[in-house]
C-alpha positions in Angstrom: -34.8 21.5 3.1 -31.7 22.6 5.2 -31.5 19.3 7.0 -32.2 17.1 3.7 -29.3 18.8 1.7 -27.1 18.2 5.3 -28.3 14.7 5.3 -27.4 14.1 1.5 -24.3 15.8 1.4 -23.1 13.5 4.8 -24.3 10.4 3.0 -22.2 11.6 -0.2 -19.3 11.8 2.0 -19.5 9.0 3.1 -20.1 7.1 0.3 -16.5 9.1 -1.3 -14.8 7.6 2.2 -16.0 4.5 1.8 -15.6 4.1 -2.1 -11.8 5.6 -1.5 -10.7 3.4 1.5 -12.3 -0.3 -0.3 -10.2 0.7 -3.5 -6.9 1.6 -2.1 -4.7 -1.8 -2.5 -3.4 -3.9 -0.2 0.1 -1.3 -0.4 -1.3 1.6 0.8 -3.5 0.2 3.3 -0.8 -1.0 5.1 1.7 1.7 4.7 -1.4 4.0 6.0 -2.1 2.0 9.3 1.8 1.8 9.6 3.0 3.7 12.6 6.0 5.1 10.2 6.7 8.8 10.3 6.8 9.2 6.9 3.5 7.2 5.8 1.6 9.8 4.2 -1.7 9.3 2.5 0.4 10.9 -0.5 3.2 8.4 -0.2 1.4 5.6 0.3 -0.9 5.8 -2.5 2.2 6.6 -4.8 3.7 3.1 -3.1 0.7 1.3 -4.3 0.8 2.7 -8.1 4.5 1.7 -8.1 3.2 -2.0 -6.6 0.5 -2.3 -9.4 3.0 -2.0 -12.1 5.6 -4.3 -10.8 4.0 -7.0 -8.3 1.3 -9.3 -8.5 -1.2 -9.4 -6.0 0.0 -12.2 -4.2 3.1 -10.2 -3.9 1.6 -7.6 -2.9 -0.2 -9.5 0.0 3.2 -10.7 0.8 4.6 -7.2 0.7 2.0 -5.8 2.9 2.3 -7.6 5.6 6.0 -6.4 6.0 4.7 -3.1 7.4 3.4 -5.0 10.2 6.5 -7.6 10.6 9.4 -5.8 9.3 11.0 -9.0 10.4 9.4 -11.0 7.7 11.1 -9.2 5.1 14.1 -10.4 6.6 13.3 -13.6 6.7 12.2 -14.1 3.1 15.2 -12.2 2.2 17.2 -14.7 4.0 15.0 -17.8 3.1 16.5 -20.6 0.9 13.2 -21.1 -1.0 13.5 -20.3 -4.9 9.6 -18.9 -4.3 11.2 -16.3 -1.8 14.4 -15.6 -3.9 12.3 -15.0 -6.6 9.7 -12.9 -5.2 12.4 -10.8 -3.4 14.3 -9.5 -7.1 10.6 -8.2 -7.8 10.6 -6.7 -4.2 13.7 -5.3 -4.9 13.0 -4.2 -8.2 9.7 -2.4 -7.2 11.8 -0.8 -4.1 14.3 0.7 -6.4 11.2 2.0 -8.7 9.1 3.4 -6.1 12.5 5.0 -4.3 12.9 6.6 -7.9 9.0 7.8 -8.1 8.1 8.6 -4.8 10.9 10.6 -3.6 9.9 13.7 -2.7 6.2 12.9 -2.2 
């Protein structure tokens, strides 16, 4: 009986682990796997709430990959493509939001 309840309670862990890391957004599973000191599990969840209410998910494709290539936010920044210029004021807008809700997290 021991080893069945050890066995079930493992394979309802898991499933919780599983469940968790397939619904966290594109956001936080980059800012987790980001080598930045201040990436907490915490933070980064509170980063991805911020992203749901201001990006779309495209943008927040986009977005995501800037925690691998800080670099590519510079050069959509930079870019003279109205698609970038546009998407960056909704980058910017959800920066200033998230710098307001997340700080101290």
């Amino acid at each position: 009986m021991k080893l069945f309840l050890k066995g079930a309670a493992g394979a309802l862990l898991i499933s919780v682990v599983t469940s968790t890391s397939a619904s966290a957004g594109v956001i936080a599973s980059a800012c987790v796997r980001s080598d930045r000191e201040a990436a907490s599990w915490r933070m980064c969840t509170c980063l991805q709430h911020v992203a749901n209410q201001s990006l779309s998910r495209a943008d927040q494709r986009l977005a995501a990959k800037f925690f691998r290539d800080p670099h590519m936010a510079q050069e959509i920044r930079t870019s003279r493509a109205r698609s970038h210029e546009i998407f960056w004021e909704r980058y910017k807008a959800f920066g200033d939001t998230a710098e307001v809700m997340c700080k101290g997290v």
